[in-house]
C-alpha positions in Angstrom: 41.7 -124.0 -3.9 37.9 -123.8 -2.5 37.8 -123.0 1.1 38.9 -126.1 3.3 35.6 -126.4 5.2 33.7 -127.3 2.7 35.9 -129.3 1.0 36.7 -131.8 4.2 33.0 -132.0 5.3 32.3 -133.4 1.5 35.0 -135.8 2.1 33.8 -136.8 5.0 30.2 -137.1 3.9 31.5 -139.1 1.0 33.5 -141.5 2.9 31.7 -141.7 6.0 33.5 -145.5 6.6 37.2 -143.8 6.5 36.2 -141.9 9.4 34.5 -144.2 11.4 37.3 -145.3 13.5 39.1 -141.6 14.1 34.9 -141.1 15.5 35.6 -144.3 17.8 38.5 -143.4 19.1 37.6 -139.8 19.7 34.5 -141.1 21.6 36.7 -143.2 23.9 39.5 -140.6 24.2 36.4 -138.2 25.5 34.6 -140.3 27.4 37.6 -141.1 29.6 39.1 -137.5 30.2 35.5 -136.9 31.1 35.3 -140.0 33.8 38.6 -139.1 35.3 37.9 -135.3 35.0 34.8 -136.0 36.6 36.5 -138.2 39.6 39.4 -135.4 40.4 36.3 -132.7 40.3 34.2 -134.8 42.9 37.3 -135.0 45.1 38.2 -131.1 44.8 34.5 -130.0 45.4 34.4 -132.3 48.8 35.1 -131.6 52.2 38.2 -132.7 53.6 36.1 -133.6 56.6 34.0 -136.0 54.5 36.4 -137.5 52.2 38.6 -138.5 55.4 35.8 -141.0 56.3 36.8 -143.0 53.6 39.3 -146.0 53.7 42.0 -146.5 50.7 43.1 -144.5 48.4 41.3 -140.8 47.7 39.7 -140.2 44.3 42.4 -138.2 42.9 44.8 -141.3 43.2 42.3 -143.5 41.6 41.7 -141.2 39.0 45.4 -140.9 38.5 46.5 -144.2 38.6 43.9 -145.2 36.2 43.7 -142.4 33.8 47.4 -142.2 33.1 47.8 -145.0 31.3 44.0 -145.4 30.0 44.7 -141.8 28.2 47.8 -142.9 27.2 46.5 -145.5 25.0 43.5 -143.7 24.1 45.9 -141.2 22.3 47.6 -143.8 21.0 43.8 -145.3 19.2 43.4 -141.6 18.0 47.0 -141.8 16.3 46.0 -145.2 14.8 42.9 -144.1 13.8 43.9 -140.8 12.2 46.4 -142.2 9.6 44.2 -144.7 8.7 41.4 -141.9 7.8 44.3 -140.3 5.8 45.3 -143.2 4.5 41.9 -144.0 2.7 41.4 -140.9 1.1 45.4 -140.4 0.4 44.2 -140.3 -3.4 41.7 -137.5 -3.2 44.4 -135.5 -1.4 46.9 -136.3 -4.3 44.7 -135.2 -6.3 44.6 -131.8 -4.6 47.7 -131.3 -4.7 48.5 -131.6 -8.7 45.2 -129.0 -9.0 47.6 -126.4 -7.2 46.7 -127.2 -3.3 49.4 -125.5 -1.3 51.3 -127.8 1.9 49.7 -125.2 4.1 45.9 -126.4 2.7 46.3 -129.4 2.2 47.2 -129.4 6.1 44.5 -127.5 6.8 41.7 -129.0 5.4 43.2 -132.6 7.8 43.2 -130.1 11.0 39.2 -129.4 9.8 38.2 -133.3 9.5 39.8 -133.7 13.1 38.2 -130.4 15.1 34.7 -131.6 12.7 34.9 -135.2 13.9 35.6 -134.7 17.4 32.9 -132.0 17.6 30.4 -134.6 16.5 31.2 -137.0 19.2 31.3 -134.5 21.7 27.9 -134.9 23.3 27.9 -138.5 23.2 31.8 -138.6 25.1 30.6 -136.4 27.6 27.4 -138.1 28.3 28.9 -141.6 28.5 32.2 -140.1 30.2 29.8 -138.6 32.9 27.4 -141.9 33.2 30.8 -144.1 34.1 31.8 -141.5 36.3 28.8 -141.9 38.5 28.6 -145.8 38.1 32.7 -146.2 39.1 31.8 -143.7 42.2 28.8 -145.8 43.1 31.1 -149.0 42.9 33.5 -147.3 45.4 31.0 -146.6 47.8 29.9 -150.0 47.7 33.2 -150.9 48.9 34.0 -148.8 51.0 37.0 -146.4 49.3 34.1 -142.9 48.8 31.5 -142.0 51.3 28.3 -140.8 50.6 28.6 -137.6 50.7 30.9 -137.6 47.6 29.1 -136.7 44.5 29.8 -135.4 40.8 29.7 -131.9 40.3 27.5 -130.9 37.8 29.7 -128.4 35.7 30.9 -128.6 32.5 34.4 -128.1 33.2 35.7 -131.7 33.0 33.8 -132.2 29.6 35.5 -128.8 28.3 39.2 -129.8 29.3 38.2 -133.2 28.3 37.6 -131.8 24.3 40.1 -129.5 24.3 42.8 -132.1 25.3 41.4 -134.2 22.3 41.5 -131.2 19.9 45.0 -131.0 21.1 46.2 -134.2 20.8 44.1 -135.2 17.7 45.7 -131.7 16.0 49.2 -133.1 16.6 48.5 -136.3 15.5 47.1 -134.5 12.2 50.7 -132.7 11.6 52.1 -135.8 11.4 50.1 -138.0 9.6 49.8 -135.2 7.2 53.0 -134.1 7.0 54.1 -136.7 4.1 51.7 -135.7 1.7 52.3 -132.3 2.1 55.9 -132.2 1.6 56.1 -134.1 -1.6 55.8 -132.6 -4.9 52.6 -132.7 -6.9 53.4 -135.0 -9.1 55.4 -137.1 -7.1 51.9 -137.1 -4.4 49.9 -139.2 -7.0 51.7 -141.4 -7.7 52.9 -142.2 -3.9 49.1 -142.5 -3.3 49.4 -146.3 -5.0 53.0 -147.4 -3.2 54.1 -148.4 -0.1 57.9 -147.1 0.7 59.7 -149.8 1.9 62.1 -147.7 4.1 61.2 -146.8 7.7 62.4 -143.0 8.0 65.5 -142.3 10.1 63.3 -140.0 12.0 60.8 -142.4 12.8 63.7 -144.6 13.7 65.2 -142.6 16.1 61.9 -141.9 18.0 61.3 -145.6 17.9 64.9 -146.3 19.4 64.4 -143.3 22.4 61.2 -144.8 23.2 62.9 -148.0 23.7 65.4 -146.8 25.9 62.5 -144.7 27.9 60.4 -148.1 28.2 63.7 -149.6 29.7 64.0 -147.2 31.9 60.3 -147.3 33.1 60.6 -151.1 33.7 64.5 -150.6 35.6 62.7 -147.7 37.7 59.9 -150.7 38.4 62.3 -153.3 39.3 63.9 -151.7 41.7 60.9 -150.3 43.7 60.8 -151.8 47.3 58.0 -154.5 48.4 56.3 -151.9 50.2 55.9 -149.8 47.2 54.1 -152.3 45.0 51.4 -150.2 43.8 53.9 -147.8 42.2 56.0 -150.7 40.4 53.0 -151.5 39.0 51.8 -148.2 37.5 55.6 -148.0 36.4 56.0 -151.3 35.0 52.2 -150.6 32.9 53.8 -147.3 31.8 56.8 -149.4 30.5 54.7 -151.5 28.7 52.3 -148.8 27.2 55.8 -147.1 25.9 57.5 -150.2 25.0 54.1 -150.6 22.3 54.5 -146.9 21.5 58.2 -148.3 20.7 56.7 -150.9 18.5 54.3 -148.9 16.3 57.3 -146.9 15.2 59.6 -149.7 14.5 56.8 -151.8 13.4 57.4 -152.6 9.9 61.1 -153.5 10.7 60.0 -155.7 13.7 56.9 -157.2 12.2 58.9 -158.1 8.9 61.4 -160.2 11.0 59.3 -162.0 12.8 56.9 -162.6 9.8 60.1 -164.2 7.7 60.2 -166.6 11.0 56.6 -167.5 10.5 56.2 -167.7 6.9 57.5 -171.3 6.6 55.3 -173.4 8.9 52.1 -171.5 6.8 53.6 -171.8 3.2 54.0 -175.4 3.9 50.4 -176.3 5.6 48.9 -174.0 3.1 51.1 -174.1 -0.1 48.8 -171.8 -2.3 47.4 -169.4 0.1 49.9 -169.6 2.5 52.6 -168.5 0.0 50.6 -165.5 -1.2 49.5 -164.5 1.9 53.4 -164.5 3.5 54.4 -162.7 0.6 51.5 -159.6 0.6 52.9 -159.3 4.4 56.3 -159.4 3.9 56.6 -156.8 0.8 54.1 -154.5 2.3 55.5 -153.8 5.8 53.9 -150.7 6.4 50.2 -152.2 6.1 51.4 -155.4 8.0 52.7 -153.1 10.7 49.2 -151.3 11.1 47.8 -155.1 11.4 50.2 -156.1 13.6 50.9 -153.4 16.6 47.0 -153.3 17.6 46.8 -157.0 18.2 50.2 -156.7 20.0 48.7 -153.4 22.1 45.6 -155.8 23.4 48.0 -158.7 23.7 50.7 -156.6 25.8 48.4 -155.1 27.8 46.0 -157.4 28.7 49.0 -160.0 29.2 50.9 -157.3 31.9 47.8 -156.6 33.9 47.2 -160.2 34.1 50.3 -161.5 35.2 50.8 -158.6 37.2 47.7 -159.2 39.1 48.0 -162.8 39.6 51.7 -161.8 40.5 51.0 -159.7 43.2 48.3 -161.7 44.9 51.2 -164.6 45.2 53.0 -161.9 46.9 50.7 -161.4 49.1 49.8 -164.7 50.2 53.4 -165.3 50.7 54.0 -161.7 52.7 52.3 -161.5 56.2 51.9 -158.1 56.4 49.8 -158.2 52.9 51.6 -156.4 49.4 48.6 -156.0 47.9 45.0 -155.6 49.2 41.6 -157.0 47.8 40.8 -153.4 46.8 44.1 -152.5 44.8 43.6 -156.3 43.0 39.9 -154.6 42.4 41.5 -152.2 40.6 43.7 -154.3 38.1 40.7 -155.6 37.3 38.9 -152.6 36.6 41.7 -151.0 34.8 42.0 -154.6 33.0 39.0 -154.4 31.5 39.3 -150.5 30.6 42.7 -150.9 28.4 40.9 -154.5 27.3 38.2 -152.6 25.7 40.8 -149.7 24.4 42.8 -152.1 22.7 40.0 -154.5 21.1 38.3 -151.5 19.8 41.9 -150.7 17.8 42.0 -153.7 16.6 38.9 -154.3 15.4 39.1 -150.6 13.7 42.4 -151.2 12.3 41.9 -154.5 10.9 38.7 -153.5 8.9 40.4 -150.2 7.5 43.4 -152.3 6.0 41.3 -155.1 5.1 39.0 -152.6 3.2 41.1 -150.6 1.7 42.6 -153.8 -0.3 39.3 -153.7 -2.6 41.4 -152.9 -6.3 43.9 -155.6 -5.0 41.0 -158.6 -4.5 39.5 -157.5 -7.7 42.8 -157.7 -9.5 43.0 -161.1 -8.0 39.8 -162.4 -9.5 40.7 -160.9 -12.9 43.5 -163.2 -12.9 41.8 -166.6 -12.1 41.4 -166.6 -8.3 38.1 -167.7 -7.0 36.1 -166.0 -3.9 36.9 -168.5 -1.8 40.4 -168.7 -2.8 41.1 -164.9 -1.9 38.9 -165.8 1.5 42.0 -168.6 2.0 44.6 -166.1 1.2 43.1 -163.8 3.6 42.6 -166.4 6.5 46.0 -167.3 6.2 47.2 -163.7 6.2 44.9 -163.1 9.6 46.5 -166.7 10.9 50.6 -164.8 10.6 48.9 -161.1 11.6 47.7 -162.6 15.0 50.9 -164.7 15.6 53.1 -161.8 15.2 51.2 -159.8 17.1 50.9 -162.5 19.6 54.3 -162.6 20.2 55.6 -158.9 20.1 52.8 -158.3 22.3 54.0 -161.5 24.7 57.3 -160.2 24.7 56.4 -156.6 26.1 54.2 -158.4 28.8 56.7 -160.5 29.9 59.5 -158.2 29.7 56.7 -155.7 31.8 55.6 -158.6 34.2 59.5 -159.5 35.1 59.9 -155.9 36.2 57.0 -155.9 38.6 57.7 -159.5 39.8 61.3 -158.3 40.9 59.9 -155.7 42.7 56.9 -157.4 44.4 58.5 -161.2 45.2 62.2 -160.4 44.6 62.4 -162.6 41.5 62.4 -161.9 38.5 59.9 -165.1 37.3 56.3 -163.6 37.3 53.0 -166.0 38.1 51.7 -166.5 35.3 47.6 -167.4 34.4 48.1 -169.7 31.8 44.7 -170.5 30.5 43.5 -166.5 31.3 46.7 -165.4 28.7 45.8 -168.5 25.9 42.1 -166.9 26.2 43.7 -163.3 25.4 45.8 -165.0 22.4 42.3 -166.5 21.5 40.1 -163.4 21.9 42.7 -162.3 19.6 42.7 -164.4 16.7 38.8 -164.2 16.9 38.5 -160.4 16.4 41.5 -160.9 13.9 40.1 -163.4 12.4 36.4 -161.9 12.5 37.5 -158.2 11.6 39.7 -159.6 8.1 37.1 -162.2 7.1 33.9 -160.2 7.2 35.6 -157.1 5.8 37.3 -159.4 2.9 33.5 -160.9 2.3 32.2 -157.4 1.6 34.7 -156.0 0.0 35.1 -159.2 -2.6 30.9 -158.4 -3.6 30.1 -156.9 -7.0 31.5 -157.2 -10.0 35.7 -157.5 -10.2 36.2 -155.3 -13.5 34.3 -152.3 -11.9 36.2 -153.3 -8.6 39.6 -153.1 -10.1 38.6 -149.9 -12.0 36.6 -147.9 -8.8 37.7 -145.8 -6.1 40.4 -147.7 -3.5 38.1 -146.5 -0.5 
């Protein structure tokens, strides 16, 4: 086999599109090690003397409260986005493996596309990473929680820990979403490039089952935090939730398959034709349903917890004299709010194109056997109709389950305050980017001729 280099860089030039996404999320994943790098280096390099003038909490516990779980689910975009870009070129590495590609390079040549594409957002990470860092410190000083004598360093340091953390994390996610490829015969490799497996692993079971348990945990740890301590159930009940979706993605197809058999009726019968196709595509292929489904539940679930939570814990404090939760840590929700908002739209949008895309061969078959353009378009609006319920309400779940912690621990009951018309505009937001994302991908993928379709290259 040629050297891996090469070989990966051509893939990547060729299929620029596959590797769009694993970019996005590498960009994010950057640019917030490099904010919250930034922050904890500001803090370090300032006199104690000066950052004692400040009110609230330091830098440091900003930076930590906020970049624990906003890394958290950045990794978990990169994950996403990595087995997608493996996902569209799975034939080309089939291919190198019947022409006598060893485990070892076929590995290797992933691990290149990874260090490559995260080298090539690099600059742009840092530069954005270091622009937020300076707008988020100018907003605290605004409002009182940094003095002006705080500034960010200007060394390199957070920007270098920053990439190597992403080189880390992106080279483990690689091992992974490599590692079925590489272990299968040659033969077998080709062929498994056109399938779906219908079983989930036990492996991938177990892992999803222990991250269950530790999401319990998480949100039991949450409950039983005392009043005075509400900024801590918070960050524990958000860390539940984040691990809870982590929980999800790895029981996905089992979960999303369940609930989808619940929904499929009400959409077969208000859209006999298309609903029927479209419940059936989900159902039988759970794997690409379950890479639909868990990023509309991770911007549901998170969005939904920081919501409730907030609205949650500024009852609490109008109800509590001495004040749960101050104007500035409710600041904070917010900011963080939008942060993870941003994360998770971002995976969506990303996820839904690559599995809307990658469907090309199957539209063209479609037309070749009578369906229309608009027909497949129905098909597919009905698919992104089931794809945003399910989502919806996996995501609902972990946000209530999430919010229920936190509201134990901040009111003493277990029966959160909840925003209803802020949490129907989430569940709207997400059926427009779902609905957006499938649609205008399905459009452009269904344009050119349907033999040459049908006969082409999946990507």
């Amino acid at each position: 086999m040629a050297p891996a280099v090469p070989i990966a860089l051509g893939q990547m030039r060729r299929r620029p599109g596959a590797f769009a996404g694993l970019a996005a999320a590498l960009f994010l994943a950057l640019a917030t090690l490099t904010l919250f790098g930034s922050l904890l280096a500001a803090d370090v390099t300032t006199a104690a003397a000066v950052r004692r003038t400040a009110t609230g909490p330091s830098l440091t516990v900003i930076a930590g409260a906020f970049g624990e779980i906003a890394v958290l689910v950045a990794f978990f975009v990169v994950v996403n986005a990595l087995g997608f870009a493996l996902r569209q070129q799975h034939r080309e590495l089939a291919l190198l493996r019947t022409v006598a590609a060893t485990p070892r390079q076929t590995r290797r040549l992933v691990r290149c596309q990874v260090v490559a594409t995260a080298l090539l957002v690099a600059a742009p990470g840092w530069g954005a990473g270091a622009v937020a860092a300076r707008l988020l410190l100018a907003e605290l000083r605004r409002r009182g929680m940094a003095t002006a004598g705080v500034r960010i360093p200007g060394t390199a340091v957070p920007g270098l820990v920053a990439l190597a953390a992403v080189l880390v994390v992106g080279l483990a996610a690689s091992a992974v979403a490599a590692r079925r490829i590489s272990r299968i015969a040659p033969a077998a490799a080709l062929t498994a490039s056109s399938t779906e497996h219908g079983r989930t692993g036990v492996p991938r079971l177990s892992a999803g089952v222990g991250a269950l348990v530790g999401g319990g945990l998480l949100l039991r740890l949450a409950a039983t935090r005392p009043q005075e301590q509400t900024d801590k159930a918070g960050q524990a009940a958000l860390l539940g939730a984040v691990v809870l979706l982590g929980a999800l993605a790895l029981a996905g197809p089992l979960a999303a398959r369940a609930v989808t058999a619940a929904l499929g009726a009400p959409v077969r019968a208000l859209a006999p034709g298309a609903g029927w196709l479209a419940d059936a595509n989900l159902r039988g292929y759970a794997r690409r349903l379950s890479s639909a489904v868990v990023p509309v539940a991770l911007l549901v679930g998170l969005s939904g917890t920081m919501l409730v939570m907030t609205r949650t814990a500024g009852h609490a404090t109008d109800a509590s004299a001495a004040g749960a939760v101050s104007a500035t840590d409710v600041w904070l929700r917010q900011a963080e709010l939008t942060m993870l908002t941003c994360f998770a739209a971002v995976s969506t949008v990303n996820t839904l194109i690559a599995v809307t895309a990658e469907r090309r061969r199957e539209f063209a078959l479609l037309r070749l056997v009578g369906a229309t353009r608009p027909q497949v378009l129905r098909m597919l609006t009905a698919e992104a109709a089931l794809t945003t319920a399910v989502g919806v309400l996996l995501g609902a779940a972990v946000a209530g389950a999430a919010s229920a912690a936190f509201s134990r621990a901040a009111t003493g009951s277990w029966l959160p305050s909840v925003p209803v018309a802020d949490c129907c505009g989430i569940a709207a937001g997400a059926a427009a980017l779902t609905a957006v994302a499938v649609l205008a991908t399905g459009l452009r993928t269904l344009r050119g001729p349907a033999a040459e379709l049908a006969g082409g290259d999946r990507g």
